[in-house]
Each structure stands twice: as structure tokens, then as C-alpha cells.
C-alpha positions as CSV (number, residue, x, y, z in Angstrom):
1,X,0.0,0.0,0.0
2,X,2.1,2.4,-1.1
3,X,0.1,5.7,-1.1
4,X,0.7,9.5,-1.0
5,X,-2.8,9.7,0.8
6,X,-2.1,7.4,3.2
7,X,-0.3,6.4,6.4
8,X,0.6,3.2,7.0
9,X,2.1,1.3,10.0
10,X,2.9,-2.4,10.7
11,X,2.2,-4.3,13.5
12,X,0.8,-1.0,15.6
13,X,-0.4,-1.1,19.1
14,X,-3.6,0.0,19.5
15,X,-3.4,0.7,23.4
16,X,-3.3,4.8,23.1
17,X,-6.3,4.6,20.4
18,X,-8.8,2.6,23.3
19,X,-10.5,4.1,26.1
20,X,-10.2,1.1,28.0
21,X,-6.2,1.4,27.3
22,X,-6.2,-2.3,26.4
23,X,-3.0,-4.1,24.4
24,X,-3.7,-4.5,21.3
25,X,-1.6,-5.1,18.1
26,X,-3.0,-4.9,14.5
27,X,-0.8,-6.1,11.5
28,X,-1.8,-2.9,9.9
29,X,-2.6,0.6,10.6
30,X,-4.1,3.1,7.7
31,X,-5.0,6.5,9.0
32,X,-6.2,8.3,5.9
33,X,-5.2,11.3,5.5
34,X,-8.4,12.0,2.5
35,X,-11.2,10.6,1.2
36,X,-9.2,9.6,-1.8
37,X,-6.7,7.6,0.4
38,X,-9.9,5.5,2.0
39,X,-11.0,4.8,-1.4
40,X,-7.9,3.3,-2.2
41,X,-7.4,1.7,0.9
42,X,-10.4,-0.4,0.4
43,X,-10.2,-0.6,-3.4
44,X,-6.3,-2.6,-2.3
45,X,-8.3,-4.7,0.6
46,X,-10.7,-6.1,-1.2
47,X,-8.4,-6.9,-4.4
48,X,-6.0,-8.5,-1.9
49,X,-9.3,-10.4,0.3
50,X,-8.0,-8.6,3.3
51,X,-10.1,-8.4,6.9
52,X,-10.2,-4.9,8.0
53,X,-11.9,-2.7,10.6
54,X,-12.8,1.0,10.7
55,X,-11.9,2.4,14.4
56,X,-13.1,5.7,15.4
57,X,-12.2,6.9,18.5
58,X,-12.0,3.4,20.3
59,X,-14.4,4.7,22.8
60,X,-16.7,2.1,22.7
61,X,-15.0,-1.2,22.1
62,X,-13.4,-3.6,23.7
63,X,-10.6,-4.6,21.7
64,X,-9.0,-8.6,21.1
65,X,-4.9,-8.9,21.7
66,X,-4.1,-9.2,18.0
67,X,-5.6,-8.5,14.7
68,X,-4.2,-10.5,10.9
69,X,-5.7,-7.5,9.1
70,X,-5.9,-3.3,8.0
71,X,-7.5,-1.2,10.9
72,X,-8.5,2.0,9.6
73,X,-8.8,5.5,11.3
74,X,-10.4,8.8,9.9
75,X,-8.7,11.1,12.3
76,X,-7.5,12.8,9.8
77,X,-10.7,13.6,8.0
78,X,-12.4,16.3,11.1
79,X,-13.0,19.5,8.9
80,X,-15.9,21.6,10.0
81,X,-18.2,24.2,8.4
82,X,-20.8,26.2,10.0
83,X,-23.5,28.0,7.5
84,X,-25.9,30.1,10.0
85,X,-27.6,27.5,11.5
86,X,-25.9,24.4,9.3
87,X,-23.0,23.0,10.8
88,X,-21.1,20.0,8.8
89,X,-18.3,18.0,10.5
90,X,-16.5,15.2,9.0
91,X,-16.3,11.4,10.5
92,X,-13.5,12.1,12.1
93,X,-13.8,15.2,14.2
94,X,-14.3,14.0,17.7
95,X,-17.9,14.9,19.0
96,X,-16.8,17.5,22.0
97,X,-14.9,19.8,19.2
98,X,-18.4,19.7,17.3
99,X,-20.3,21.0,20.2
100,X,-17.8,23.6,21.2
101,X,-17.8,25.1,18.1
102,X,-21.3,25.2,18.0
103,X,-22.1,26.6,21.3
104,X,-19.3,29.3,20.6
105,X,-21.5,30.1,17.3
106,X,-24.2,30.7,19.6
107,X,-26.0,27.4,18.6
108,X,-28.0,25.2,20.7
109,X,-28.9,21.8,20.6
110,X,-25.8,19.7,20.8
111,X,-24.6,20.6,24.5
112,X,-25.3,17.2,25.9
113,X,-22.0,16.1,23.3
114,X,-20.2,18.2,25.2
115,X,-18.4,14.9,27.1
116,X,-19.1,12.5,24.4
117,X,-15.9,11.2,24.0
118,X,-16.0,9.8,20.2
119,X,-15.9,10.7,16.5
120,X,-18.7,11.8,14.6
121,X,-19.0,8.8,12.3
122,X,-18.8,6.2,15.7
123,X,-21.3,8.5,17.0
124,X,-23.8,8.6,14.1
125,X,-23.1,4.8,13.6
126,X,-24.3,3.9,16.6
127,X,-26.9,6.5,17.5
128,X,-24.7,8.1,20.4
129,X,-26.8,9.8,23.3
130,X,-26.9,11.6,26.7
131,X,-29.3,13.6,28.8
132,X,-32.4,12.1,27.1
133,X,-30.9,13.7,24.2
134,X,-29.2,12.1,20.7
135,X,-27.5,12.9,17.5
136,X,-30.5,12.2,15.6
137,X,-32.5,14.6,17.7
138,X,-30.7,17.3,15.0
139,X,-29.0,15.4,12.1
140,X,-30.4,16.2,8.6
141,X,-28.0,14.0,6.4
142,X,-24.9,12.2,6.4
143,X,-22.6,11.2,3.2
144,X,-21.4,8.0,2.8
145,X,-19.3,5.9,0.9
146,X,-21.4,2.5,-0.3
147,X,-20.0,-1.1,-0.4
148,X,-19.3,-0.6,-3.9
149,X,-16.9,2.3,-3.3
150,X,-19.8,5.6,-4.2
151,X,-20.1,8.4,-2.7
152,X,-23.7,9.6,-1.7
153,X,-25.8,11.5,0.7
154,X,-28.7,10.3,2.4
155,X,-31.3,11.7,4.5
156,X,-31.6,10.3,7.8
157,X,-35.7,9.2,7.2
158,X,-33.4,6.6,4.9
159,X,-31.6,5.4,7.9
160,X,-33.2,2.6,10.3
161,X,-32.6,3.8,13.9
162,X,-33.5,3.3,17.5
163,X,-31.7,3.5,21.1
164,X,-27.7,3.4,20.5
165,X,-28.8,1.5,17.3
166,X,-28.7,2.1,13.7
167,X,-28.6,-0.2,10.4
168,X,-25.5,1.9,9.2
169,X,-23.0,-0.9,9.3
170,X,-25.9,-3.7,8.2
171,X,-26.0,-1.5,5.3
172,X,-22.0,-1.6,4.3
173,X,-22.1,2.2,4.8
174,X,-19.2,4.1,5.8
175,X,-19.9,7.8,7.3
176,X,-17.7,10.5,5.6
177,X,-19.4,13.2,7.0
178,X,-22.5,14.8,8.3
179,X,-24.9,18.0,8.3
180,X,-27.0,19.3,11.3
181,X,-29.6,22.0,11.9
182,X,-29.5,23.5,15.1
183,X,-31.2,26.8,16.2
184,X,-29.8,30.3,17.7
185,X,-29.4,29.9,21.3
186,X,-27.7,31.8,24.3
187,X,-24.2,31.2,24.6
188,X,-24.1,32.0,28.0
189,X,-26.9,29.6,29.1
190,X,-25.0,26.9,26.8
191,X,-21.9,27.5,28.4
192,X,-23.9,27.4,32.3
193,X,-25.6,24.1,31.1
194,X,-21.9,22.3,29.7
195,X,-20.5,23.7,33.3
196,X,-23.0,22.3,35.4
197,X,-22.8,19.1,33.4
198,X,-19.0,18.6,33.9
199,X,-19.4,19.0,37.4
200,X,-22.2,16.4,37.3
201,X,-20.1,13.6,35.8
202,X,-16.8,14.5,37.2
203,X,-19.3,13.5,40.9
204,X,-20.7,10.5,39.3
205,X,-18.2,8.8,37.0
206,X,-15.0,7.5,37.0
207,X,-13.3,9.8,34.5
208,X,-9.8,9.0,36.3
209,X,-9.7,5.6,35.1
210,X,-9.6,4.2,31.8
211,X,-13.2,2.6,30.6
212,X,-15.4,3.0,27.4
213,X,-18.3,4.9,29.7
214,X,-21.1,3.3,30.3
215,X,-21.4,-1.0,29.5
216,X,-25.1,-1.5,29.1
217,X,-28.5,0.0,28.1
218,X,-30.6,1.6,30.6
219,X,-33.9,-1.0,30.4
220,X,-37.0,0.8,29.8
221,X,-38.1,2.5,32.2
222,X,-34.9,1.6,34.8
223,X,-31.1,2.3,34.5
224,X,-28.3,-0.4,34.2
225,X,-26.1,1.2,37.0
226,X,-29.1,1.3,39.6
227,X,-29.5,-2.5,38.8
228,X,-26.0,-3.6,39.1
229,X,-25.5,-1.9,42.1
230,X,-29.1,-3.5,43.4
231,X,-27.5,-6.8,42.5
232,X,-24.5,-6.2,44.9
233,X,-22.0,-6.3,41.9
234,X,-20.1,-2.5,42.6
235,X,-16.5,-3.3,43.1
236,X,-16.8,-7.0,41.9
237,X,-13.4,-8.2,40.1
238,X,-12.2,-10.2,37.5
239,X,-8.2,-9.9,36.5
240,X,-7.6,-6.1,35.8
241,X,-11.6,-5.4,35.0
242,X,-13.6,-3.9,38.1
243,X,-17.4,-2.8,38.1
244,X,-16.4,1.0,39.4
245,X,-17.1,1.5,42.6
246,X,-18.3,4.8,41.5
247,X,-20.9,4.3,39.0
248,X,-21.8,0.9,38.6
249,X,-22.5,1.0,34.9
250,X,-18.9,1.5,33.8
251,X,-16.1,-0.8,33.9
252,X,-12.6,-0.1,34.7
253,X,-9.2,-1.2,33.8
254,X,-7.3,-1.2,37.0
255,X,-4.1,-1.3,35.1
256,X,-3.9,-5.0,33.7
257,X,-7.4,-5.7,32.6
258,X,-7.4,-7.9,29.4
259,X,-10.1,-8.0,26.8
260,X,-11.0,-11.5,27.8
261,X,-11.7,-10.0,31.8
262,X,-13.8,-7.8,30.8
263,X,-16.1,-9.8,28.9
264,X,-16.2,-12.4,31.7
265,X,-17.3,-9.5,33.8
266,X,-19.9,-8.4,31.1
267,X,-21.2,-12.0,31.4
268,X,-21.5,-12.0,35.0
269,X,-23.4,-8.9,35.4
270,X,-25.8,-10.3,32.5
271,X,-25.7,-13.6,34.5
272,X,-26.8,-12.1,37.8
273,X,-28.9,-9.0,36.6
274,X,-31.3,-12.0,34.6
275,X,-31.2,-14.3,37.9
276,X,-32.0,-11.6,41.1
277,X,-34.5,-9.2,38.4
278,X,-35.5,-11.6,35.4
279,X,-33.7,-8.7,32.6
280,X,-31.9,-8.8,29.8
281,X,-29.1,-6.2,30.2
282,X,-28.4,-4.8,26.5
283,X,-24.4,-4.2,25.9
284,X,-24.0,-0.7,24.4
285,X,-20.1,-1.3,23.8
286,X,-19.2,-3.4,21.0
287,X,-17.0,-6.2,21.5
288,X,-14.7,-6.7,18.5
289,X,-14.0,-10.4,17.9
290,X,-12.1,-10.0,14.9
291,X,-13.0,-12.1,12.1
């Protein structure tokens, strides 16, 4: 893969591009550096059968020790335009810098991304929330690049979704970008709203320690953390994975958590939460079992 639009790395460590900080080594690494370079990235994959995975800001996986095949990152592709009320990012602008730049535009309606700790395209893909709010709540259109390499824009009536859910990926779509209408709002009372926010979740979550925020699905109706923590599970331990003592809906890496201890920790919780209450627990991280 010898390409201007491209950077390439072999046999990268993935452990500074995880939120859970977990050891993690791909044979390849392609961080685009244009739209053009992804194009040809995949164009090369699929002539040469490769297995490859598009990471976003690894802030919602939970990553396997090695991978035999391309990991791609947009990082590179995070331009943003704002046109009165329109604001366009690319996949790879990171969800905080988008609703900074709104709020200092005097827009409203993406202050609960304040914290959101992911891309755009991660966020989009899989209908990324907080506050009772989500990024559908004010996306018009996202363009995308189809399973046979085209580039086209869809409206979001043409996209299946539901809570942390959407039909993206089912549909071989990759997000290149994506267009939102918000409306003129106070900066001020933005700015009060993000502060008291912060202070909220610095209280409540364990933001000191490395996790991909919060594990499960709040049930109808009910929240994961409250049931976990009803269950007698804070604090429960498997290798380097912990249920936070702090907010019992996140899971920690203590310093030497493998991928494999968290998922027998995600399997407990599921095991107990359906024994002492009878419900499914939901996973809203996505376990990547590399094929």
C-alpha cells in the first residue's frame, strides 16, 4: 500500500487509540489522511481479500490482543463548516470539538455532546446519546461511501434507527461526514448548562480511570447502574476489570485488565442482573472479535 494519501504502520499497538487502554496489536494501521486515500485503501483490501476494521475513537470497544488484518482510522478527515444554523463535520472530528464550536456560534442543541468522547462517524453509527438527548434529535444527512466504493448523501428518514442502534454498518455504509440543523441559542446559558454538566459527571463517573463509559442499556423504564449496584456487583473483580465502585454501569481497567476479563465481567453482570431481576441487560459497547 504504497500511497501519497495514506499512512501506513505495521504491527501497531492499538493501546493509546482505546478508552479502556487495552494491548492491542494490528498487522496494519491506515490512518487516511483524504477521502481519496480510504477509497484506495479499500479498493487494495478487497483486491487482496483482506479483513479490515474502521476504528473511530476506540471509545466504545473492547478490543482482542491481535488482529491478521488493516485497521482504519479517519482522524484525519475532522474539517468543520458552519453556514448560520448548518453545521457540517467530517467522521473524524471528535464529538466535543463539534459542540464547542457550535455553542461558541451561539447554537444550541448539541450541548449534551459536550463529554461525548467519540468521533462523529462512531457516534452517528451507533446513535450516540446523553441527557435524554441524541445525534439524531438534529442530524439532517450524512454522506457516505457504499459497499461498492460511491459516494452519496442520504437523509436520515433513509436510515433505520433506535436506542444506540442504527442499520449503518448492516448496510455496508461508511460515514464520511454529516450535516445538522440546530437553532440560535444563548451562549451563556450553553456555556452554564456544559459547566453544570461537567461537574455532574466528574461527581458520578470515574473519569480518572480508563473505561469505554457506560457497558449496558438503561432497560426501559430503569437504569443499568441502579440495577448492578441492586445486584451487589459494585466493586466485583475479574483480573484487571472492576465494576467502578463509583458508577456501577462503567467498567474499569485497574491497570492490567485484558479484553477476555472484561467480557467475563460483562457476562456475570448479565448472568446475575437476569437471575436476582429476570432482565436482559443490553451491551452498548461493542465487543470486536475479529474475524
Amino acid at each position: 500500500m504504497n500511497n501519497p494519501n495514506i499512512i501506513l504502520t505495521t504491527n501497531a499497538n492499538l493501546k493509546k487509540m482505546n478508552t479502556y487502554k487495552l494491548d492491542c496489536t494490528v498487522k496494519y494501521l491506515v490512518e487516511v489522511l483524504n477521502i481519496e486515500g480510504l477509497i484506495s485503501t479499500l479498493k487494495y483490501i478487497k483486491e487482496h481479500n483482506l479483513k479490515y476494521f474502521i476504528l473511530g475513537a476506540g471509545s466504545n470497544v473492547i478490543l482482542d490482543p491481535y488482529f491478521d488484518g488493516v485497521v482504519i482510522k479517519l482522524s484525519n478527515l475532522n474539517n468543520l463548516t458552519i453556514n448560520t444554523n448548518l453545521v457540517t463535520a467530517e467522521a473524524g472530528l471528535m464529538m466535543n470539538k463539534l459542540a464547542q464550536k457550535s455553542v461558541e456560534s451561539s447554537l444550541t442543541g448539541l450541548e449534551w455532546a459536550t463529554n461525548i468522547p467519540g468521533t462523529i462517524g462512531g457516534s452517528i453509527n451507533n446513535n450516540a446519546g446523553a441527557y435524554n438527548s441524541c445525534i439524531f434529535d438534529t442530524l439532517i444527512s450524512i454522506t457516505v461511501l457504499t459497499p461498492t466504493l460511491e459516494i452519496k448523501t442520504i437523509s436520515k428518514e433513509e436510515i433505520t434507527y433506535s436506542y444506540r442502534h442504527t442499520n449503518i454498518k448492516e448496510l455496508g455504509y461508511i460515514v464520511l461526514s454529516a450535516t445538522f440543523k440546530l437553532t440560535k441559542g444563548d451562549k451563556a446559558e450553553s456555556l452554564t448548562l456544559i459547566k453544570d454538566r461537567c461537574k455532574r459527571r466528574l461527581e458520578t463517573q470515574p473519569l480518572d480511570m480508563p473505561s469505554a463509559g457506560s457497558v449496558f442499556r438503561n432497560p426501559e423504564n430503569d437504569h443499568a447502574g441502579r440495577l448492578i449496584e441492586a445486584a451487589n456487583l459494585k466493586g466485583k473483580t475479574i483480573g484487571g476489570a472492576q465494576i467502578s465502585p463509583k458508577h456501577a454501569n462503567f467498567i474499569v481497567n485497574t491497570g492490567t485488565a485484558t479484553s477476555q476479563d472484561i467480557k467475563d465481567l460483562i457476562k456475570l453482570i448479565q448472568r446475575e442482573i437476569k437471575t436476582q431481576f429476570n432482565i436482559d441487560l443490553i451491551l452498548e459497547q461493542e465487543i470486536v472479535e475479529w474475524k
